[in-house]
N, CA, C and O atoms as a Tripos MOL2 file, in Angstrom:
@<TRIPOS>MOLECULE
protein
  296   295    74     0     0
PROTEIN
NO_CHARGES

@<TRIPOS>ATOM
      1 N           0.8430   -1.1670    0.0000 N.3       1 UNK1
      2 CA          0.0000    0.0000    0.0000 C.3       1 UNK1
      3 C           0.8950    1.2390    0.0000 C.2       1 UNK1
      4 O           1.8020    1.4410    0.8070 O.2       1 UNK1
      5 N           0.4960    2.1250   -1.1010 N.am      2 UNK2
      6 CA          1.7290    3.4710   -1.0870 C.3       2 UNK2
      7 C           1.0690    4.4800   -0.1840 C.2       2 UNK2
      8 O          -0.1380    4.5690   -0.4060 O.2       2 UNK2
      9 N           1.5800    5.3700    0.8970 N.am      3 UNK3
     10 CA          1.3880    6.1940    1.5260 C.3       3 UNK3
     11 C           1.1750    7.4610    1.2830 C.2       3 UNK3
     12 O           2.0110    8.1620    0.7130 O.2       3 UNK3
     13 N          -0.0160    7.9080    1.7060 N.am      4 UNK4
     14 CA         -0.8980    8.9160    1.7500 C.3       4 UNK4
     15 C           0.1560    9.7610    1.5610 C.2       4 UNK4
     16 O           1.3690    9.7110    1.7690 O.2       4 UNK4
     17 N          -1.2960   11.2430    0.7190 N.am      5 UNK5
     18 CA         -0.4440   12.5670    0.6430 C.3       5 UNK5
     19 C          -0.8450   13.2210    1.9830 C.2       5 UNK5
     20 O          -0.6910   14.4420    2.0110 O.2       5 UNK5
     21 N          -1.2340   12.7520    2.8760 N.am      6 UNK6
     22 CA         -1.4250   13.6280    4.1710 C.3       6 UNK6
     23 C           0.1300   12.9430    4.9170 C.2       6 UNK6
     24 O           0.9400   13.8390    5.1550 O.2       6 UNK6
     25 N           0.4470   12.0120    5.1640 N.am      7 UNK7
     26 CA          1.7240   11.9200    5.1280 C.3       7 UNK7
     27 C           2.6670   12.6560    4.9320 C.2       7 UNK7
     28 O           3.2110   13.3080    5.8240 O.2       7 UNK7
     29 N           3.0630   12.6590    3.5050 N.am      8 UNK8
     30 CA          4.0920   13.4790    2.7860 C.3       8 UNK8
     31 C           3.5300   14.8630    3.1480 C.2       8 UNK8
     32 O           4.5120   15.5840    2.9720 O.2       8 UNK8
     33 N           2.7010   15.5120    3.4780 N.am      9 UNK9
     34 CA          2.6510   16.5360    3.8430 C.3       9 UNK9
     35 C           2.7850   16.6480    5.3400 C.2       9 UNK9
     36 O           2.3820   17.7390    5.7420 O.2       9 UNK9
     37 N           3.1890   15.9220    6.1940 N.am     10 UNK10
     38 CA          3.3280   16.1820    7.2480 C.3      10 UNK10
     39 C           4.3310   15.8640    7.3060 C.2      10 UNK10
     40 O           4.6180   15.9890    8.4960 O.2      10 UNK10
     41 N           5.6780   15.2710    6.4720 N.am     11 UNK11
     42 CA          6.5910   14.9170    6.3970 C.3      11 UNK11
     43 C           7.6460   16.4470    6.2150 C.2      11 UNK11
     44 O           8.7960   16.7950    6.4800 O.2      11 UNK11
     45 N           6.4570   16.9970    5.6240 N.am     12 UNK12
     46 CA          6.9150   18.5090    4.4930 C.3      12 UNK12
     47 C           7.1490   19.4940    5.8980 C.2      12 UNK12
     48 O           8.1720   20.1630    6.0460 O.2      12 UNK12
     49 N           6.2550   19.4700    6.6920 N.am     13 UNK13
     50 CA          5.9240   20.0200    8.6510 C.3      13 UNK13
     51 C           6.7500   20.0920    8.8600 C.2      13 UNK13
     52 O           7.1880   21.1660    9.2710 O.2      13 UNK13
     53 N           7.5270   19.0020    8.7210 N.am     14 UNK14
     54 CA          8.9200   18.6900    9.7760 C.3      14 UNK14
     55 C           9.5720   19.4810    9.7330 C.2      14 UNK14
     56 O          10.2170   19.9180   10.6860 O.2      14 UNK14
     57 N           9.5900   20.0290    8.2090 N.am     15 UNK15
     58 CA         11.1890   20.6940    8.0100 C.3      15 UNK15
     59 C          10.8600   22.0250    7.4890 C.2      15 UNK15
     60 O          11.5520   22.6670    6.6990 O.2      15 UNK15
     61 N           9.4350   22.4780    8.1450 N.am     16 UNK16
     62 CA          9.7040   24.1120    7.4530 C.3      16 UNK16
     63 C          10.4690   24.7520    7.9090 C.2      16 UNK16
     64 O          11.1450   24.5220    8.9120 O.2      16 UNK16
     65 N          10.4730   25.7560    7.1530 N.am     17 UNK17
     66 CA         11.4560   26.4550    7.1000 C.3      17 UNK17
     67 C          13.0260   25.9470    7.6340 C.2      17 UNK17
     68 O          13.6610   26.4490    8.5610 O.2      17 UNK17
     69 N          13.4250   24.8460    6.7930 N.am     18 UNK18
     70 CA         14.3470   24.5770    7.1850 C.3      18 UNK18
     71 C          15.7040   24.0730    5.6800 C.2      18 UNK18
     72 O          16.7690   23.4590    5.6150 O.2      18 UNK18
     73 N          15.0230   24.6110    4.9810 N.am     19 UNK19
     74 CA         15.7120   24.5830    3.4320 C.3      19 UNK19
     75 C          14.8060   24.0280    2.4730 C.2      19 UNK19
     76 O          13.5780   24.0130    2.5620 O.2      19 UNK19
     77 N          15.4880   23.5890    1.5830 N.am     20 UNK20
     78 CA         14.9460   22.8520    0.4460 C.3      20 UNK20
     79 C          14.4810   21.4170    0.4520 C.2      20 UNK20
     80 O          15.1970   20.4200    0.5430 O.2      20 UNK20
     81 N          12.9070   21.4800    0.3200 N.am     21 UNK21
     82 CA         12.6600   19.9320    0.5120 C.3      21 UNK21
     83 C          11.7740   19.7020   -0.3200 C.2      21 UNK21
     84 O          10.8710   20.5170   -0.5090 O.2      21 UNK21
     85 N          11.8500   18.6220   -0.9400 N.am     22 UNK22
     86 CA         11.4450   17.6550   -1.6790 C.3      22 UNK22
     87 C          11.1550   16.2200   -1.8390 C.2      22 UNK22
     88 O          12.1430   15.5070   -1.6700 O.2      22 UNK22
     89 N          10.0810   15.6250   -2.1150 N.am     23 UNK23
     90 CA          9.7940   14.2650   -2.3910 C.3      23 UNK23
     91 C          10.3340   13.5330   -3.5540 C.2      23 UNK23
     92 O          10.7020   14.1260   -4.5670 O.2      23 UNK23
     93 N          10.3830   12.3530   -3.4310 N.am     24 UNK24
     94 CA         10.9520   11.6270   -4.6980 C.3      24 UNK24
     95 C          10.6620   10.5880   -4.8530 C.2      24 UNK24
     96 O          11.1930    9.8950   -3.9860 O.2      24 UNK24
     97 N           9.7310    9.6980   -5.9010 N.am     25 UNK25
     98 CA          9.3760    8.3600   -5.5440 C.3      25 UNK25
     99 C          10.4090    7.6500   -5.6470 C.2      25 UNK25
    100 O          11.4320    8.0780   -6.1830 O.2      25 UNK25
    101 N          10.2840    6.2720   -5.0720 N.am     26 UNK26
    102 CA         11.7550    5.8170   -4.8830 C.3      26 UNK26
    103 C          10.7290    4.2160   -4.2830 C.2      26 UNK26
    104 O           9.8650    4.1950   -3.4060 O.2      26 UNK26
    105 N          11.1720    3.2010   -5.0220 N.am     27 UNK27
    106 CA         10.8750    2.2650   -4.2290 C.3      27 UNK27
    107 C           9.4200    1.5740   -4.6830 C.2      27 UNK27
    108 O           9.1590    0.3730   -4.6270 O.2      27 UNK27
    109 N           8.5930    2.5840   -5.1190 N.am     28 UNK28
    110 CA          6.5570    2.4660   -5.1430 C.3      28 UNK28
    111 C           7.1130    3.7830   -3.4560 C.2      28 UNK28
    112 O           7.5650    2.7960   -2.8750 O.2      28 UNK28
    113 N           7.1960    4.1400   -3.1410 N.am     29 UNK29
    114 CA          6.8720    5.3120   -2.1410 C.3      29 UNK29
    115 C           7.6330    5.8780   -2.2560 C.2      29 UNK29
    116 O           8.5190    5.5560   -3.0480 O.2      29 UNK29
    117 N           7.7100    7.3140   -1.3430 N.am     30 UNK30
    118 CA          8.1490    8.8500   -1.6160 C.3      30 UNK30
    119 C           9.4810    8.7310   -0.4980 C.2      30 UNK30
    120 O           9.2500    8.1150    0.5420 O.2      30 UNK30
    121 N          10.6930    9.2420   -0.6780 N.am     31 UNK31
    122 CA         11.8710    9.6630   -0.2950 C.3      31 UNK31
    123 C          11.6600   11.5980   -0.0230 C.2      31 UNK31
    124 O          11.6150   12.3620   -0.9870 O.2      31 UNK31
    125 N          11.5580   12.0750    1.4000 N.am     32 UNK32
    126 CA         11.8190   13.2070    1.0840 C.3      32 UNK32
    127 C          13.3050   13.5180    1.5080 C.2      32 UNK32
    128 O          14.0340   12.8760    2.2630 O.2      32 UNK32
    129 N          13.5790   14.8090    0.7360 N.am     33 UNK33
    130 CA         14.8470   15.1390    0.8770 C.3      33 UNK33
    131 C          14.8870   16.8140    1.1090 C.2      33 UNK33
    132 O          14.2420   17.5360    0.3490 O.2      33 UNK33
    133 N          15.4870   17.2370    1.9340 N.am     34 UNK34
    134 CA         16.3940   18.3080    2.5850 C.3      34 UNK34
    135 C          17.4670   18.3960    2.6280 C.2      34 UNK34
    136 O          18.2440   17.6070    3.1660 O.2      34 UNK34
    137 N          17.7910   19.6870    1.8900 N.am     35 UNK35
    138 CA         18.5640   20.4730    1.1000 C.3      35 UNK35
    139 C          19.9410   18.9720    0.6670 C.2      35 UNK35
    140 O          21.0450   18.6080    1.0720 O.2      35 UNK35
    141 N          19.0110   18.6030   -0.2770 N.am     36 UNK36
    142 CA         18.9950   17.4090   -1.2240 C.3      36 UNK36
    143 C          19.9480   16.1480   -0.3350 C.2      36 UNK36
    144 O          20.8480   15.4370   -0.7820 O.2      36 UNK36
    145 N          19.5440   16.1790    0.6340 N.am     37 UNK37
    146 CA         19.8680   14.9370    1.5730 C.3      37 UNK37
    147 C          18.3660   13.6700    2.2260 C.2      37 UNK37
    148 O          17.2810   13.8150    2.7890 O.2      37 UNK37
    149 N          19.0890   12.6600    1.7700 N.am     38 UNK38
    150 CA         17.4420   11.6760    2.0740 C.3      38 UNK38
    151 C          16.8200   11.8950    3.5340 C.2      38 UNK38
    152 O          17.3720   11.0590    4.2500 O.2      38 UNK38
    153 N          16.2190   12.3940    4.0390 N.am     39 UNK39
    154 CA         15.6220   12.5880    5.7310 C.3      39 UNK39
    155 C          14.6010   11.9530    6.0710 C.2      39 UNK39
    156 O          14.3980   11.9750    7.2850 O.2      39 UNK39
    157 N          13.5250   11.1190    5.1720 N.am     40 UNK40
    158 CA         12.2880   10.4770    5.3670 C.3      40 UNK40
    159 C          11.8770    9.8030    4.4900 C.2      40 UNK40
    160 O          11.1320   10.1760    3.5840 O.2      40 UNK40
    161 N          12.2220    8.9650    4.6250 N.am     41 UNK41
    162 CA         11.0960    7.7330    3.9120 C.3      41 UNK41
    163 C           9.8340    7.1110    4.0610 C.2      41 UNK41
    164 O           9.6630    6.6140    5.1750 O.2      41 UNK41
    165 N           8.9460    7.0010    3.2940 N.am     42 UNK42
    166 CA          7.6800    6.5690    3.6460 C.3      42 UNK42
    167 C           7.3300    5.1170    2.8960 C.2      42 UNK42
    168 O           7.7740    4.6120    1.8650 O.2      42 UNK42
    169 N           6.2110    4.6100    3.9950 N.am     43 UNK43
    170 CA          6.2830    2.9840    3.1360 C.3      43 UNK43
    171 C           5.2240    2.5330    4.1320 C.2      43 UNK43
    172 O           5.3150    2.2960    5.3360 O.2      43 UNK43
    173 N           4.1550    2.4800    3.2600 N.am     44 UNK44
    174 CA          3.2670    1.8020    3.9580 C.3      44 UNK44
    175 C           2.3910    2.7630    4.7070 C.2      44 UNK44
    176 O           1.6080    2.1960    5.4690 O.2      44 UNK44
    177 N           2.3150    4.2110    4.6840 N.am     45 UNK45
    178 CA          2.0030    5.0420    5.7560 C.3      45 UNK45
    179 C           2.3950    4.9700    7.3320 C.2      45 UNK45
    180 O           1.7340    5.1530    8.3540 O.2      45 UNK45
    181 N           3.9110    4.5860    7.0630 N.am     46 UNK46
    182 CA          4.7480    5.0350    8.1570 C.3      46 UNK46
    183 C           6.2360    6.1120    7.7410 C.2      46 UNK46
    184 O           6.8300    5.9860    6.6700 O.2      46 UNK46
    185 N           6.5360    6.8670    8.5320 N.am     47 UNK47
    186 CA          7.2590    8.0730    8.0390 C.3      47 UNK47
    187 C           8.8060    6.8540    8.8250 C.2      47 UNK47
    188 O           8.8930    6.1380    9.8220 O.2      47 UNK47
    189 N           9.4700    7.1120    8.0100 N.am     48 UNK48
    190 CA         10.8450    6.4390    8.5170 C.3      48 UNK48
    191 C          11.6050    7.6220    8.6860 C.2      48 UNK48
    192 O          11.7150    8.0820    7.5490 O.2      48 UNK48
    193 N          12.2650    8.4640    9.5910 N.am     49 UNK49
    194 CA         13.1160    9.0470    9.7620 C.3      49 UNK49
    195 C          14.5060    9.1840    9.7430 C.2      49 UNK49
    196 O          14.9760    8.8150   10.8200 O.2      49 UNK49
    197 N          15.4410    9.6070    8.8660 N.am     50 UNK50
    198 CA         16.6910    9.3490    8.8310 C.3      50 UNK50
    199 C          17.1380    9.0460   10.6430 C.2      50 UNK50
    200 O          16.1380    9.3720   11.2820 O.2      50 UNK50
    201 N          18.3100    8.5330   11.6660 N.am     51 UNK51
    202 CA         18.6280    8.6070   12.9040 C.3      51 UNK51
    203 C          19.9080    9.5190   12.7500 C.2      51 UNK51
    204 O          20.9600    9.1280   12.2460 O.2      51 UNK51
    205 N          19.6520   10.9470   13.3140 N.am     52 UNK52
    206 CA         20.4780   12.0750   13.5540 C.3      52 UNK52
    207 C          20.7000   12.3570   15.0830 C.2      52 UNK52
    208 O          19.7510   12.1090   15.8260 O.2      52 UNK52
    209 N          21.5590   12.7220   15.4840 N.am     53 UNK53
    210 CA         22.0190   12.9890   16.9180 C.3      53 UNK53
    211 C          21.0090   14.3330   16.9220 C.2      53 UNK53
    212 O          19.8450   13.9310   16.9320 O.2      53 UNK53
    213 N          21.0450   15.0730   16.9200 N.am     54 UNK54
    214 CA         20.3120   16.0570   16.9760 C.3      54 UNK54
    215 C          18.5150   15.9870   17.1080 C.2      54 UNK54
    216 O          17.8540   16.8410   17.6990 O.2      54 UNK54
    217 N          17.9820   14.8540   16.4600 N.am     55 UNK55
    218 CA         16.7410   14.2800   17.1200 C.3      55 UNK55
    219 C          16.4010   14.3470   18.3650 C.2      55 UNK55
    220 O          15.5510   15.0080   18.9600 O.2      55 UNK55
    221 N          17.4350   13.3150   18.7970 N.am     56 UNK56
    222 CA         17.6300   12.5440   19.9650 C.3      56 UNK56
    223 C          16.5300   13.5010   21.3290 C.2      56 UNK56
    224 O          15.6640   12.9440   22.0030 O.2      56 UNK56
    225 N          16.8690   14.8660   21.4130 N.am     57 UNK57
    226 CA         16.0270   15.6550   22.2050 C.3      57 UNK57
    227 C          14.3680   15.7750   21.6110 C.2      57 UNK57
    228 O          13.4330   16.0750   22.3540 O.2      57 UNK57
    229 N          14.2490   15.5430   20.4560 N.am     58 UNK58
    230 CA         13.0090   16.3050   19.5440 C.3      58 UNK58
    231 C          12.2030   14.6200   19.8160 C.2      58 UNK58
    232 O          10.9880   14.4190   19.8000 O.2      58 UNK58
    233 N          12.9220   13.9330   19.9730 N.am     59 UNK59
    234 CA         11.9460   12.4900   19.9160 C.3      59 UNK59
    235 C          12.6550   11.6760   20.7430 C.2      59 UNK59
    236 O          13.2820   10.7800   20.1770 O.2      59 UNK59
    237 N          12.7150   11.7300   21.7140 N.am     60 UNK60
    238 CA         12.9730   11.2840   22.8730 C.3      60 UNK60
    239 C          12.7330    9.9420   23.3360 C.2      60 UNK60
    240 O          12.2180    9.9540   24.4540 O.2      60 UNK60
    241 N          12.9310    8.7540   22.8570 N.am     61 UNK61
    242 CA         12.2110    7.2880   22.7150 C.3      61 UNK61
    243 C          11.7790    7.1970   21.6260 C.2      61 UNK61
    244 O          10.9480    6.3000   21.4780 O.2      61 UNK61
    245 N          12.0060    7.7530   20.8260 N.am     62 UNK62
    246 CA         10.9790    7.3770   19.6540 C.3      62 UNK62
    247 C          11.1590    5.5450   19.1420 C.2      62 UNK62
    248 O          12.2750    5.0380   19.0310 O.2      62 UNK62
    249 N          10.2590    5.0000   18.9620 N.am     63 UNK63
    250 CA         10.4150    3.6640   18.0740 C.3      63 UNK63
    251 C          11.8920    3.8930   17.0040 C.2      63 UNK63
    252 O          12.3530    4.9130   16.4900 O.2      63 UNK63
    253 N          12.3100    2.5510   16.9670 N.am     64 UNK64
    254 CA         12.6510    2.7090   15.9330 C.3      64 UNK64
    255 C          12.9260    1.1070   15.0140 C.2      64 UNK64
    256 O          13.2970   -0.0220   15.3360 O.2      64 UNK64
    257 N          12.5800    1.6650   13.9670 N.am     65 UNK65
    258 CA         12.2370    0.4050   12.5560 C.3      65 UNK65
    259 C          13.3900    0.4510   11.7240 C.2      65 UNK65
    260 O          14.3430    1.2260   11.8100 O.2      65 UNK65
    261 N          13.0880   -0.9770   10.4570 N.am     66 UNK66
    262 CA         14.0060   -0.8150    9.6130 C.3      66 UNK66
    263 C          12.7840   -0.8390    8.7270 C.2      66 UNK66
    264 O          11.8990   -1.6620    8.9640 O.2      66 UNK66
    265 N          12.6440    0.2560    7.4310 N.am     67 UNK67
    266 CA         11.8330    0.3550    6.4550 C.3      67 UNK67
    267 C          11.8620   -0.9640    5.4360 C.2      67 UNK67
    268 O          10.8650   -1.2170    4.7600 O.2      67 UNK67
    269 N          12.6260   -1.4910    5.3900 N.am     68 UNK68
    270 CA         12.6020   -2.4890    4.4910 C.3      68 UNK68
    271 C          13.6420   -3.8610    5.3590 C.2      68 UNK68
    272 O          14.5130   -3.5830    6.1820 O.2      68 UNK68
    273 N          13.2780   -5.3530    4.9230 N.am     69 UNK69
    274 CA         14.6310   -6.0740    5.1190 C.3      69 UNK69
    275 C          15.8500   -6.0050    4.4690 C.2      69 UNK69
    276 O          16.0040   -5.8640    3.2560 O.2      69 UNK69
    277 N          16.6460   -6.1020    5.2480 N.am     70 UNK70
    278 CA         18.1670   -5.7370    4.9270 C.3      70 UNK70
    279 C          18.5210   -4.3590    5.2160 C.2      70 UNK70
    280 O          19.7400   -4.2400    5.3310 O.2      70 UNK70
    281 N          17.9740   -3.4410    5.3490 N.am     71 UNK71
    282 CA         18.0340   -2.0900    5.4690 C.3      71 UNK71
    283 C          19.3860   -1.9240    6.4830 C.2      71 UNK71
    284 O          19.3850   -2.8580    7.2860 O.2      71 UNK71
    285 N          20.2900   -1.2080    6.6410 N.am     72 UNK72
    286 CA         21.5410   -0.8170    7.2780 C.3      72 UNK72
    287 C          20.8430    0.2720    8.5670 C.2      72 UNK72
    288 O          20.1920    1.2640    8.2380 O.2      72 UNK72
    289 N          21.0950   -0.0910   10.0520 N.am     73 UNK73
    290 CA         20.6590    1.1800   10.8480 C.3      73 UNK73
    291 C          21.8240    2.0970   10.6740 C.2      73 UNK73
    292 O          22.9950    1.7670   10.8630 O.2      73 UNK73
    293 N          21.3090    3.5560   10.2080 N.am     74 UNK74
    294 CA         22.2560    5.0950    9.9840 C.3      74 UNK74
    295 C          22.2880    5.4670   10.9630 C.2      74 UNK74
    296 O          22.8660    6.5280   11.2010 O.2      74 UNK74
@<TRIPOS>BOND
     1     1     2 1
     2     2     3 1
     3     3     4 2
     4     3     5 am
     5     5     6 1
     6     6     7 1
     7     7     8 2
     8     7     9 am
     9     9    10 1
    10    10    11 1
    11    11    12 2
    12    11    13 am
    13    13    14 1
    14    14    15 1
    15    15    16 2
    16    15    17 am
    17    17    18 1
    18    18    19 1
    19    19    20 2
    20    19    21 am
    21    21    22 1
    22    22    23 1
    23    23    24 2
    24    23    25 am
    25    25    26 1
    26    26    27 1
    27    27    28 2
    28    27    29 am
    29    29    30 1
    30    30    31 1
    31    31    32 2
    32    31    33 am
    33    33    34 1
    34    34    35 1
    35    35    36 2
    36    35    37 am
    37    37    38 1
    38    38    39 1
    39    39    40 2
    40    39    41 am
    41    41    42 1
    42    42    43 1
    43    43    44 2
    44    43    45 am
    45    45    46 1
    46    46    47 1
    47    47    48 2
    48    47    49 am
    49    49    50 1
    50    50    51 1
    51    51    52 2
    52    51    53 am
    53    53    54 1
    54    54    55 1
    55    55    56 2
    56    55    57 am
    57    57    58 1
    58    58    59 1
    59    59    60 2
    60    59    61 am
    61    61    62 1
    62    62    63 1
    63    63    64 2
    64    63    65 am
    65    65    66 1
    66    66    67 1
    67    67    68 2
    68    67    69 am
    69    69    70 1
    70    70    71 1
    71    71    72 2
    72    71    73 am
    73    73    74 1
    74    74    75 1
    75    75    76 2
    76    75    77 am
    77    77    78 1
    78    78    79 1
    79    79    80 2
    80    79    81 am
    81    81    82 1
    82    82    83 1
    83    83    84 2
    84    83    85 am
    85    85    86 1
    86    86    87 1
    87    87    88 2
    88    87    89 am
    89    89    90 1
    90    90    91 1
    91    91    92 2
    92    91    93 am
    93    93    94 1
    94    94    95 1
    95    95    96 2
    96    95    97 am
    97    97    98 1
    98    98    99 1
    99    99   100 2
   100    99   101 am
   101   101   102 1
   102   102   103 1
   103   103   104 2
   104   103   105 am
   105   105   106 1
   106   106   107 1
   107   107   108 2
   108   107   109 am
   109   109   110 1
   110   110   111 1
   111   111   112 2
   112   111   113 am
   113   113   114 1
   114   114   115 1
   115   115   116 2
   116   115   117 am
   117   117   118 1
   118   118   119 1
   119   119   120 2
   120   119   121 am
   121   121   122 1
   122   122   123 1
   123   123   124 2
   124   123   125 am
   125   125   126 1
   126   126   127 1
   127   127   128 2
   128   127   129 am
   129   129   130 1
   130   130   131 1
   131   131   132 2
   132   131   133 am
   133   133   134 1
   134   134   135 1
   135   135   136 2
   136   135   137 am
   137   137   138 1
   138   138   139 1
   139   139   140 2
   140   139   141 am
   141   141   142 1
   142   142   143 1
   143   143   144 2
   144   143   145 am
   145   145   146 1
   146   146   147 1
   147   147   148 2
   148   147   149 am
   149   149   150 1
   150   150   151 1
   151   151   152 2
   152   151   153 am
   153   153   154 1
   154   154   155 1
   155   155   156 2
   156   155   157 am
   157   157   158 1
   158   158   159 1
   159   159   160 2
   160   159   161 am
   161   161   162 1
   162   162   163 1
   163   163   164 2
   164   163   165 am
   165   165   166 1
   166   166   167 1
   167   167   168 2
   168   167   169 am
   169   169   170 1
   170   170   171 1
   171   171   172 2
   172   171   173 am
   173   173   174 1
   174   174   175 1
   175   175   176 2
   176   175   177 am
   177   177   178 1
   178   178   179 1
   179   179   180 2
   180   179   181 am
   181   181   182 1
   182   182   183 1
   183   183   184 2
   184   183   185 am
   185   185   186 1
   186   186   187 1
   187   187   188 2
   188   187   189 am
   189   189   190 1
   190   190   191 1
   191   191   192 2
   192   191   193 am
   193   193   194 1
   194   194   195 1
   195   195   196 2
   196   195   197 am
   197   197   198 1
   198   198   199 1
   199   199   200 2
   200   199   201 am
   201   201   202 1
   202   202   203 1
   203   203   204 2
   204   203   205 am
   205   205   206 1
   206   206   207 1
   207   207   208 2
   208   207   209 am
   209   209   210 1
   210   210   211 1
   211   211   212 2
   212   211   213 am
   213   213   214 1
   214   214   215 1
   215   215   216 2
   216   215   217 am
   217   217   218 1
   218   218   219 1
   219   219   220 2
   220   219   221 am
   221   221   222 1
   222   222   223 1
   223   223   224 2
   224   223   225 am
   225   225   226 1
   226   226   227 1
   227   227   228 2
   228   227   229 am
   229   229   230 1
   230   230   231 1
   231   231   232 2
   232   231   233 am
   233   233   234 1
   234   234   235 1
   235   235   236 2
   236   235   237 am
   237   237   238 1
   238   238   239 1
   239   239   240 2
   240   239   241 am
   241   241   242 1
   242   242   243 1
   243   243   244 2
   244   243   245 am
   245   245   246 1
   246   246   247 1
   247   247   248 2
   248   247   249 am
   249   249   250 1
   250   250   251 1
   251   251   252 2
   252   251   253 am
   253   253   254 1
   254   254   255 1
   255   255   256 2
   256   255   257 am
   257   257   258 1
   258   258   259 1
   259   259   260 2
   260   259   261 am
   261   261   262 1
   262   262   263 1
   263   263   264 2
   264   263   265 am
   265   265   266 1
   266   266   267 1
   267   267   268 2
   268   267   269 am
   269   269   270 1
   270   270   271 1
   271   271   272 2
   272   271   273 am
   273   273   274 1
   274   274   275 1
   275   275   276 2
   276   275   277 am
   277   277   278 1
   278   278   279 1
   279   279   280 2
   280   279   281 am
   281   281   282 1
   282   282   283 1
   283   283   284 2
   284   283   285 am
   285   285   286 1
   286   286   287 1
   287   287   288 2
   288   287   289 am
   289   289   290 1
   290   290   291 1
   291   291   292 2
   292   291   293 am
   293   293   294 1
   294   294   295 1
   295   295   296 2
@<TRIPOS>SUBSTRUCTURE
     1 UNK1         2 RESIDUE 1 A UNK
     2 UNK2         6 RESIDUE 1 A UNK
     3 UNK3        10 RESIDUE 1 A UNK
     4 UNK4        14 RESIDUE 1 A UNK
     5 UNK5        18 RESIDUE 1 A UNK
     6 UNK6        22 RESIDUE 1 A UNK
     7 UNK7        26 RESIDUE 1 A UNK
     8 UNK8        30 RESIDUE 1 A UNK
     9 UNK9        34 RESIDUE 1 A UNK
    10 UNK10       38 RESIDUE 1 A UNK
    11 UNK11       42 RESIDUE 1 A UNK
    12 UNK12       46 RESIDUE 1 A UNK
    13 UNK13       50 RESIDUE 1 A UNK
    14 UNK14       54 RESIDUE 1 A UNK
    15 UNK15       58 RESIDUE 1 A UNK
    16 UNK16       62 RESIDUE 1 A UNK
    17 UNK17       66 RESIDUE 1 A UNK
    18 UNK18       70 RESIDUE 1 A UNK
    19 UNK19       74 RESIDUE 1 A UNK
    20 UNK20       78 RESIDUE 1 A UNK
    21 UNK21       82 RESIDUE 1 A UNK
    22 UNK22       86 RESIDUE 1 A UNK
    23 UNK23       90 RESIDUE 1 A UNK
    24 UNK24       94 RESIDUE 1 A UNK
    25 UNK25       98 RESIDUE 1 A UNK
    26 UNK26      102 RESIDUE 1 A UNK
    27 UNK27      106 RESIDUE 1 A UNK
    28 UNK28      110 RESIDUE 1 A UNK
    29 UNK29      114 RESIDUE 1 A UNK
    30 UNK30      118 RESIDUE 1 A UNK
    31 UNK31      122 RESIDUE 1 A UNK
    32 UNK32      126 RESIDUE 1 A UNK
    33 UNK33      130 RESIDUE 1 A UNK
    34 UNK34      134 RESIDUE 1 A UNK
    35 UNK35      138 RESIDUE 1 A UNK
    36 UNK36      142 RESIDUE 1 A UNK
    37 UNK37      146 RESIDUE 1 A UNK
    38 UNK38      150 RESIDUE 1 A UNK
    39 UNK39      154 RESIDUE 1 A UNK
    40 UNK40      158 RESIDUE 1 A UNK
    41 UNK41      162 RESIDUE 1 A UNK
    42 UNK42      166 RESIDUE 1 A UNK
    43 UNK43      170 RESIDUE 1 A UNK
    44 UNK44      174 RESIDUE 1 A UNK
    45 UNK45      178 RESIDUE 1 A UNK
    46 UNK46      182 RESIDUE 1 A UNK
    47 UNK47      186 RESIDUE 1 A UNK
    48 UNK48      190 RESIDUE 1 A UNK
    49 UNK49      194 RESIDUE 1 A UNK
    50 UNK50      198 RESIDUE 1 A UNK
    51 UNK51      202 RESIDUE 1 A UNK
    52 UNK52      206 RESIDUE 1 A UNK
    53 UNK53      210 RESIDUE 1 A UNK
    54 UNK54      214 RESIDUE 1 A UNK
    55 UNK55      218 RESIDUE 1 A UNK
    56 UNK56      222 RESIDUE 1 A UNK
    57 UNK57      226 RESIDUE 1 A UNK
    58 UNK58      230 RESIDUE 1 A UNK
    59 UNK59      234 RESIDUE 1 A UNK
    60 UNK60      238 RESIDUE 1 A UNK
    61 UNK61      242 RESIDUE 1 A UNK
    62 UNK62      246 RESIDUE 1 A UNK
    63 UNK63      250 RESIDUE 1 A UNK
    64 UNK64      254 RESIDUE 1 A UNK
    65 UNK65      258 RESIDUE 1 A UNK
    66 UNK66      262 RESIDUE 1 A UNK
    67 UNK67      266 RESIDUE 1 A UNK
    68 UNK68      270 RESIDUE 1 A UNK
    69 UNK69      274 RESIDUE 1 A UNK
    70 UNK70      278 RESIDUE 1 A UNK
    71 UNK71      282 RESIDUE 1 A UNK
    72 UNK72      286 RESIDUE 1 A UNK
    73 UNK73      290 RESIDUE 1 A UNK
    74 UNK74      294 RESIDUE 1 A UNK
């Protein structure tokens, strides 16, 4: 199942005002990217978040998944 545009638009939330962002299908689902770096993946109508140190305060426990099998944790 490919994931909603209410998704990708809340994906878009994350990063206002925070440069250049963009979606990209990739996969059958959308890759967004900031200031042309991959930061979110979607699959299934779950938002996969790149893992940045700088999160770490903003999501505090957050779950964390591998979007696909085999996937490498970043």
């Amino acid at each position: 199942m490919a994931s909603s545009d209410e998704l990708i638009s809340c994906a878009f939330g994350l990063f206002e005002g925070g440069g250049g962002v963009r979606p990209r299908r990739m996969f059958g689902e959308r890759l967004v990217y900031l200031n042309d770096k991959p930061a979110v993946l979607t699959r299934d109508d779950v938002a996969f978040v790149k893992v940045h140190p700088r999160l770490d305060g903003i999501l505090p426990g957050a779950e964390k998944a591998s979007p696909y099998p085999g996937a490498k944790e970043r």
